[in-house]
C-alpha positions in Angstrom: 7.3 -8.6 -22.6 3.6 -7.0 -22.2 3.1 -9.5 -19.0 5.9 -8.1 -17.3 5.1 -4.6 -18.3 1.4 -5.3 -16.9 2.8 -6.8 -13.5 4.6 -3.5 -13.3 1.7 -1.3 -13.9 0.2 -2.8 -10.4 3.3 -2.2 -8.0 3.8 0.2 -5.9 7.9 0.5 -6.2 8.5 0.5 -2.6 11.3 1.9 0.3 10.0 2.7 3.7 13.3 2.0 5.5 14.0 4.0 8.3 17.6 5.0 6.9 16.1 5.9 3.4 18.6 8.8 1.5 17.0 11.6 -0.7 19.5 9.6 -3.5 17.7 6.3 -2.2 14.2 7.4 -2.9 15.3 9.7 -6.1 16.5 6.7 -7.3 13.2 4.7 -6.7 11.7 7.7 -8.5 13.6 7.2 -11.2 12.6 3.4 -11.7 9.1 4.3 -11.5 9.1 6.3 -14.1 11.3 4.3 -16.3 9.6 1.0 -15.6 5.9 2.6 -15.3 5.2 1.4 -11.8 1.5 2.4 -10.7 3.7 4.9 -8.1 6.4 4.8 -5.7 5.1 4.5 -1.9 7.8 6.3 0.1 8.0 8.1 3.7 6.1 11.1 4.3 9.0 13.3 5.1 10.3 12.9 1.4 6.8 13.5 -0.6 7.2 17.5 -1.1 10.9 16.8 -2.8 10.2 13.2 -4.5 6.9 14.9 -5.9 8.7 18.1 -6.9 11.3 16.0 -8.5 8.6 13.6 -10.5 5.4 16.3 -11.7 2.8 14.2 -13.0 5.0 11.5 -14.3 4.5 8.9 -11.8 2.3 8.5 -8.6 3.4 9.6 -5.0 2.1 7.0 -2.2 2.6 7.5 1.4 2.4 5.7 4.6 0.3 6.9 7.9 0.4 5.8 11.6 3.3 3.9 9.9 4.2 0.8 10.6 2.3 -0.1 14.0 -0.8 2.0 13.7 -1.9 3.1 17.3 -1.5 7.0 16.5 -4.6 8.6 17.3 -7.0 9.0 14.6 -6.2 13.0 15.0 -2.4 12.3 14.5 -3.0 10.4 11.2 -5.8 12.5 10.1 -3.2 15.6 10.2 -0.5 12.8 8.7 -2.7 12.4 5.9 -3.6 16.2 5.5 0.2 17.2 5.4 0.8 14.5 3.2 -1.6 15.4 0.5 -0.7 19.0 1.0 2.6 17.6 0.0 1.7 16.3 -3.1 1.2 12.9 -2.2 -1.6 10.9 -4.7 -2.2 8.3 -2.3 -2.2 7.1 0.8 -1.8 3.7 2.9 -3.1 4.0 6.6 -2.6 1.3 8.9 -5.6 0.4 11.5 -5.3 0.5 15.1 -4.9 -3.4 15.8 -5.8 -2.9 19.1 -9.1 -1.5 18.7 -9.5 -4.2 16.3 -8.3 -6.9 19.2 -11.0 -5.0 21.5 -13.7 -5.5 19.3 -14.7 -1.6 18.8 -15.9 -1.7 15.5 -17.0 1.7 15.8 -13.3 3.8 16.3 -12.4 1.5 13.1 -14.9 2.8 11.1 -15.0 6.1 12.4 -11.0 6.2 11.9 -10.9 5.0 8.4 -13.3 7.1 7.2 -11.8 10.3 8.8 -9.4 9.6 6.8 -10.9 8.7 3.6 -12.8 12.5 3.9 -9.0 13.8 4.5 -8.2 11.9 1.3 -11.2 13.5 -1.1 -10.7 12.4 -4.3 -7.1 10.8 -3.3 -7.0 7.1 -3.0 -6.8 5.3 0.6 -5.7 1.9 1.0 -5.9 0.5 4.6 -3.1 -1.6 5.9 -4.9 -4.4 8.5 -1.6 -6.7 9.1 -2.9 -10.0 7.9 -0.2 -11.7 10.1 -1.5 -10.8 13.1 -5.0 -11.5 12.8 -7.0 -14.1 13.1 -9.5 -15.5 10.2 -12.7 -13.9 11.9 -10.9 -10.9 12.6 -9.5 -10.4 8.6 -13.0 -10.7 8.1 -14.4 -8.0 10.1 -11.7 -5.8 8.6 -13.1 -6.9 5.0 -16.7 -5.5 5.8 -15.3 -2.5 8.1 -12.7 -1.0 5.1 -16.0 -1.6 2.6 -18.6 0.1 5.3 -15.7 2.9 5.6 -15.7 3.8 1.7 -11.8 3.2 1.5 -10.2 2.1 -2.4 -8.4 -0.3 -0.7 -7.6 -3.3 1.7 -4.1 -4.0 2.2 -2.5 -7.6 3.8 0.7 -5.6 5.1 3.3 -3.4 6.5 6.3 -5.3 5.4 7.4 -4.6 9.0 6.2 -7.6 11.0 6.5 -11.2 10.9 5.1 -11.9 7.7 3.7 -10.4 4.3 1.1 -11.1 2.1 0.0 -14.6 1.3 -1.9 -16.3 -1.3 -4.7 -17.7 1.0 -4.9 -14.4 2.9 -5.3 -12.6 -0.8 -7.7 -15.3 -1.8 -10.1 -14.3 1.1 -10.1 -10.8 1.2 -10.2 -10.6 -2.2 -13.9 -12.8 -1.5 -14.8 -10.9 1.3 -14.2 -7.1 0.2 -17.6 -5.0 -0.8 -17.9 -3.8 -4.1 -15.5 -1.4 -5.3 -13.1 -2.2 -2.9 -9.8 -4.0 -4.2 -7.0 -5.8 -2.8 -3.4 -4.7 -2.5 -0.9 -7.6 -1.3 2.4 -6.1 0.1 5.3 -7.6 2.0 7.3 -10.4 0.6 6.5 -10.4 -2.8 10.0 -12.2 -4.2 9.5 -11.5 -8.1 8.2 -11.3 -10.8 6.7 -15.4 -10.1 5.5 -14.4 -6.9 3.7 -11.4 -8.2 1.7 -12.8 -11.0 0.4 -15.4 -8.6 -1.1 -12.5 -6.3 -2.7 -11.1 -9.3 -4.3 -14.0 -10.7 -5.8 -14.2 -6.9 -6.9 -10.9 -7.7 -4.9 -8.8 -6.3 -4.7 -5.3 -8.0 -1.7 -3.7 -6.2 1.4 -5.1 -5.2 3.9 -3.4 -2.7 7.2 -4.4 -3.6 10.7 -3.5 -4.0 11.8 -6.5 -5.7 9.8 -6.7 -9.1 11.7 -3.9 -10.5 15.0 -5.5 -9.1 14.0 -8.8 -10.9 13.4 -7.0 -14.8 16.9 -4.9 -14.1 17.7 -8.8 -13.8 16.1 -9.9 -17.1 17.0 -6.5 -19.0 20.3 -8.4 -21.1 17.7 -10.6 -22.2 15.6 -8.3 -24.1 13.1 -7.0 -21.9 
């Protein structure tokens, strides 16, 4: 099935829960690797082992200023240090909605590209909680994340009300600067779900559940 393999090269295999076990996220290792996932996005605290534990077989993403975003930028900044000093490939920030609900522009930018020097060569996606937001406002965080030099905009934490949608992929995916791609995360249901965000144009899903829907298919010749 080269479709589902392709829908699997754009996930991020995800487990972020706040009771995660080192078996838990070995486990998610291992289904990365087998299932050639584009990387596993995990908690920070487990990057040294899981990328001890993986080598160069499979990417290490992490989270920073996880899930509600209102560290400081020198808390994330040092966040997304350790985490790179870790082993950690790449990196999903989320943006202070606050400043973002205050209109300074400015500590947004400044922020995300703090973090995108911390980052170097790494990749940054930033996390803007579509579901929170109003239109305007997921606009001004399409031009702010291109302005900032980021890789990546991304609809969601998986932690608040809602995920990703199709219209809210459909507009950033619009509204995004060259070079800047679109990562839909947060109730992504299967394998359905997440070839309709890529055809959107979505080029990164966060997800648990793809992989748990081709473990579903696998008697049937996958």
């Amino acid at each position: 099935m080269e479709n589902v393999k392709n829908i699997l090269s754009k996930c991020d295999h995800t487990l972020l829960g706040q009771a995660s076990t080192w078996e838990e996220i070995r486990a998610i290792c291992d289904d990365g690797m087998r299932y050639g996932t584009a990387s596993v996005c995990i908690p920070p605290s487990f990057v040294k082992r899981a990328k001890d534990y993986v080598g160069d077989r499979l990417q290490i993403c992490t989270v920073i200023g996880f899930p509600n975003g209102y560290n400081t930028t020198a808390v994330k900044v040092f966040e997304t240090t350790d985490a790179i000093a870790n082993g950690a490939d790449e990196i999903d920030m989320v943006i202070n909605l606050g400043d973002l609900r205050d209109g300074n522009e400015e500590a947004l930018l400044g922020e995300i590209r703090a973090i995108k020097r911390a980052c170097g060569a790494h990749i940054l996606k930033v996390i803007i909680e579509t579901c929170l937001l109003t239109e305007a406002e997921k606009l001004t965080m399409c031009r702010i994340v291109t302005e900032a030099g980021a890789d990546y905009i991304k609809t969601s934490t998986g932690f608040s009300k809602a995920g990703a949608t199709p219209a809210d992929v459909k507009l950033m995916v619009e509204n995004v600067g060259e070079g800047v791609l679109v990562k839909a995360a947060g109730g992504i249901s299967g394998l359905q779900d997440a070839q309709t965000f890529l055809d959107l144009g979505a080029s990164r899903l966060g997800t648990s559940r793809v992989v748990k829907a081709v473990k579903g298919i696998e008697g049937n010749g996958y």
